[in-house]
C-alpha positions, 0 to 999 in steps of 0.5 A: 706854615710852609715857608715860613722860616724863610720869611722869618729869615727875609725879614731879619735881613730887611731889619738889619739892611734898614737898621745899616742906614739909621744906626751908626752902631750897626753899621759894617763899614768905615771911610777909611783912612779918614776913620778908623776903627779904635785898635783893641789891646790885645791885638798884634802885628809885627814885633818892636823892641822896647827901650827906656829912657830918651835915647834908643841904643842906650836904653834898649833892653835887648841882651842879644841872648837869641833866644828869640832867633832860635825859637822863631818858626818862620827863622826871621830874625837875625840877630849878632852880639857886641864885643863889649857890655853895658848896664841892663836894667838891673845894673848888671853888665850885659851884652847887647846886639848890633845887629837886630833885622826881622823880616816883616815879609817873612813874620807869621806875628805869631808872637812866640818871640815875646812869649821867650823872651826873659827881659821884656824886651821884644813886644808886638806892635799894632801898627799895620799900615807897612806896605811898601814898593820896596818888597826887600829891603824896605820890608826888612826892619832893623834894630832902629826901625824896630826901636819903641820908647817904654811910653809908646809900649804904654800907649798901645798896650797899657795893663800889659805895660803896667805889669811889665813895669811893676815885674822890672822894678821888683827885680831891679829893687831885689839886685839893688838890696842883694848888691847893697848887702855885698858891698856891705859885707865886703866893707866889714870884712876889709875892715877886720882885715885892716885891723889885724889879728887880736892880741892875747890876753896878758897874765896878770901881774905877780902871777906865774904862767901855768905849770911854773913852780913857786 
């Protein structure tokens, strides 16, 4: 019948504009900002840095080893190292940053800078309510600004999270023996130096040392 895919096609578009006005599930739009779509895990924004603990400088787990400055395609994040160190995760004395920008206006989230990073300490967030009058300064973020607790890497990403966690603590476990059997080691070695040499054994008494004649 002539036409007839384009009836069929009219009333597929009936249905489904009828349907837009009885079924919530098959409706297109929401009152935003009154509701809100649920985000999904696996969506990305812009970058945060994750630390642990209560206290954001203390427990940030960025080492300041650019990695991420330099795999960065759009080039924005800037990055520079501390003078001194402090105890990573694992204990072991690390550098850190004191300066940590990025450069949300240039961000393509692209999420390259996660991909390289060997500590877990750059992720991507899923907030994107960041608009701004300030088109400079106000869309430059810095190390506090980009500062999220390990709890709040949970909330937005939680199997990711949890991976993350179990990776760290089986690292962390790792150093922990390995540090322990040093210290032990170091322990008996100072303890056989403290001794001192052992002494030769004496001939028994009445004998002749050898070679001596009777």
């Amino acid at each position: 019948m002539l036409g007839e895919g384009i009836l069929k096609g009219l009333a597929e578009t009936a249905k489904n504009f009828v349907g837009s006005f009885v079924s919530r599930e098959r409706l297109t739009t929401v009152e935003y900002p009154e509701e809100r779509v649920p985000t999904a895990e696996a969506a990305r924004v812009f970058p945060f840095l994750v630390y642990d603990g209560s206290d954001w400088e203390a427990g940030m787990r960025c080492v300041a080893c650019q990695i991420c400055e330099k795999e960065c395609p759009p080039k924005c994040i800037y990055i520079e190292k501390s003078k001194d160190k402090k105890p990573d995760y694992v204990g072991k004395m690390q550098i850190y940053p004191t300066r940590f920008d990025i450069d949300i206006s240039v961000c393509m989230s692209c999420q390259i800078c996660v991909e390289v990073c060997p500590f877990e300490a750059i992720k991507m967030d899923t907030d994107f309510e960041l608009s701004t009058a300030d088109r400079f300064a106000g869309l430059l973020f810095d190390r506090k600004e980009l500062a999220r607790s390990n709890e709040y890497y949970h909330k937005i990403h939680p199997t990711e999270a949890a991976e993350v966690d179990a990776r760290l603590a089986e690292e962390k476990a790792k150093a922990q023996l390995k540090a322990k059997a040093a210290a032990a080691a170091a322990q008996a070695k100072a303890s056989s130096a403290a001794k001192g040499p052992e002494p030769s054994p004496s001939s028994p008494a009445g004998s002749n040392p050898p070679g001596a004649r009777e």
